[in-house]
N, C-alpha and C positions, 0 to 999 in steps of 0.2 A: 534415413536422416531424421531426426528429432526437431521437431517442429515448435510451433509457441503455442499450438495448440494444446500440447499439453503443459504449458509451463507450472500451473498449479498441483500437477502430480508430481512432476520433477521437486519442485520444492517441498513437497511435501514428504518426498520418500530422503530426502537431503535434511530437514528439521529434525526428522523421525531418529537417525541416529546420534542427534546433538541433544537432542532432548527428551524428555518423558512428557507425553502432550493429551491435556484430557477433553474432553469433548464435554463441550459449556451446552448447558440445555439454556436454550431460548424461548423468551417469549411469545415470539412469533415464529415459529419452525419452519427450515428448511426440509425440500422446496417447498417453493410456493410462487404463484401466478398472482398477476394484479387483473383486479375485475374489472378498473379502470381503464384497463388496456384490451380489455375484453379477452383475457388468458391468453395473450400471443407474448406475453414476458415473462417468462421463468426464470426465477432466482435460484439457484440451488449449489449447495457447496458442503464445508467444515467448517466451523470457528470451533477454537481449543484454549487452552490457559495451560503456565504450565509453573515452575518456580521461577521462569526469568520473563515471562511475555504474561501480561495483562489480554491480551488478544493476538491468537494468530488467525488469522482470516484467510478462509483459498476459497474463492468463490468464481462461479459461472452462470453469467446471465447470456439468455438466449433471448434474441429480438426474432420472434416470427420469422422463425429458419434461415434470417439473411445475415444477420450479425450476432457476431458473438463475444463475451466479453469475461477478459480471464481477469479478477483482483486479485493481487497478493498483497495483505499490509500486516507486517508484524511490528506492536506496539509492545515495547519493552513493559515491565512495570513501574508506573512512577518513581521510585522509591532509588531507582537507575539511575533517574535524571537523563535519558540517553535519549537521538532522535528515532525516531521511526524508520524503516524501510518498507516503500508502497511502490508498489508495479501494477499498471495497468494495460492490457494489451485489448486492442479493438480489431480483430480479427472481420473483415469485409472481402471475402473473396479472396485474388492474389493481392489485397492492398491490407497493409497493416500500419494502425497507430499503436507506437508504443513508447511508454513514457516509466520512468524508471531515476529512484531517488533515494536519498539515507537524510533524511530532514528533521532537524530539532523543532522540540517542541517549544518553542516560545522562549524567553529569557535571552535573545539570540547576545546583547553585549555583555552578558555575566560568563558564557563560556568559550576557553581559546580552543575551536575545533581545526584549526592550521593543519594539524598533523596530519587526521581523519581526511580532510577534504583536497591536501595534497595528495595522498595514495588516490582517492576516488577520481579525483581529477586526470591524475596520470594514467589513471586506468581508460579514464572515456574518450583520452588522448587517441590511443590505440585504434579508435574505430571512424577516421573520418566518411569512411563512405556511409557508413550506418547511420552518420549525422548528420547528412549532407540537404535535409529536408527539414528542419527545425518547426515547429508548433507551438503557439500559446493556447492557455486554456483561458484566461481571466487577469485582471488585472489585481484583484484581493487574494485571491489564490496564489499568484505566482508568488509574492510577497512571503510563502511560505517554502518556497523553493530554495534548494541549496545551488551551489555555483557547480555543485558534480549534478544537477537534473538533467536527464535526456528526456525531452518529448517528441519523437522523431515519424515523420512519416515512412515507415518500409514498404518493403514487397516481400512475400514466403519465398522469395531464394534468398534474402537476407536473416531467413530465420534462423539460421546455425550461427552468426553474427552478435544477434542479440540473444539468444542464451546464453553464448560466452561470457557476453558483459555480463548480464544478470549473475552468474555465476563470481565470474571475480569480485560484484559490487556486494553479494550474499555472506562470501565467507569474510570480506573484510567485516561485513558488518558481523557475523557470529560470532569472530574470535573479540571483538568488542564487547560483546553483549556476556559472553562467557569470562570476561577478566575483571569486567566490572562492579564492587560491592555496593552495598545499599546504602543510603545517605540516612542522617536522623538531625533531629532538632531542627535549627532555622533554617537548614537549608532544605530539608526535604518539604517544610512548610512553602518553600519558594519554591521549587518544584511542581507542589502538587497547585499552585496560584498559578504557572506556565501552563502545565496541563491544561486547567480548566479555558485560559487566555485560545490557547491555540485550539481546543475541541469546538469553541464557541466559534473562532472562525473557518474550522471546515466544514460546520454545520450551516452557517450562515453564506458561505461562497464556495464553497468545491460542487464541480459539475456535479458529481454524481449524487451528494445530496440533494442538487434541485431537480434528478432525477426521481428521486423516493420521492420525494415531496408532490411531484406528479403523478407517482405510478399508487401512494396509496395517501394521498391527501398529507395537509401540512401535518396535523399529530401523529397520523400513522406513521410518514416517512421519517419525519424526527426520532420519533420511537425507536424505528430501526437502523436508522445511521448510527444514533447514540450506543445501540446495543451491540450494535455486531463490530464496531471501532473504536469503542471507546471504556466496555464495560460498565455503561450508564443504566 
């Protein structure tokens, strides 16, 4: 049975034939341990770029052998004008939080995504028991959530559940991302002002920013949220 433990290789070997994906050297290299946690936090993963993603992120952080924590955030390139798709799974044992979205970046009254977030919707339709445990993270965050977000508390017999989803919410979103061409003049000027609008707020209220922000102080963790999500 396929678990969520690997969910960031599943995606990973699933991108790998839609795309040609190169491996971004970072400033700060993976892995790598925070000193401030006294190296019981390893960070360690890929980020890539490719002709259609500004950042594809498949990353794995280890909390001192008890939790573990799988991100996937593939960030289109501005130029797309397209939301994002971010998964986050908190692997604790048989208890898992997992949280799973396709979310625009900013501009949210300038575009009619009806279409997009009917299929999505229809799709999260499908899994009430997978849902049946609902989670907030923030009240400035959630602000950035679509009406198809799952943040759900599971269990690992629900994990063949949510990769499903995962999967059906992945390929809606690739054949999106693959039909889409680039914008120019005023609008991709507005575009890349959403961008900036909405990076500024996962930097300033997404948990896991004020996780880096802890694990290697405020300019370090900036540094690397900006870098690994954002291509800052």
């Amino acid at each position: 049975m396929t678990r969520l433990d690997d969910i960031h290789l599943i995606a990973h070997e699933k991108l790998q034939k839609q795309f040609t994906l190169t491996p971004v050297r970072l400033k700060h290299p993976l892995p790598e341990r925070s000193m401030r946690a006294l190296g019981l936090v390893k960070i360690d993963g890929k980020v890539f770029s490719s002709d259609k993603f500004l950042r594809v992120l498949l990353m794995n952080i280890n909390v001192a052998f008890f939790r573990e924590v799988r991100t996937i955030f593939l960030g289109p390139k501005v130029e797309l004008n397209l939301p994002v798709f971010s998964s986050e799974t908190i692997l604790m044992g048989n208890k898992r939080m997992f949280f799973l979205d396709v979310q625009r970046r900013g501009g949210y009254d300038r575009h009619d995504d009806t279409a997009l977030y009917s299929r999505l919707v229809a799709i999260k339709e499908k899994y009430p028991d997978l849902l049946a445990k609902p989670q907030k993270m923030g009240r400035e965050i959630d602000k950035t959530f679509s009406q198809a977000a799952c943040y759900v508390e599971t269990s690992r017999d629900q994990d063949e559940q949510a990769l499903t989803l995962f999967h059906e919410y992945l390929d809606v979103f690739l054949e999106m991302v693959q039909q889409t061409q680039s914008l120019t003049g005023d609008l991709l000027e507005q575009a890349h002002r959403d961008y900036d609008a909405y990076t500024n707020t996962v930097v300033d209220h997404d948990p896991a920013a004020k996780v880096y922000r802890i694990l290697f102080g405020k300019k370090g963790g900036v540094e690397r949220v900006l870098e690994l999500f954002f291509a800052c």
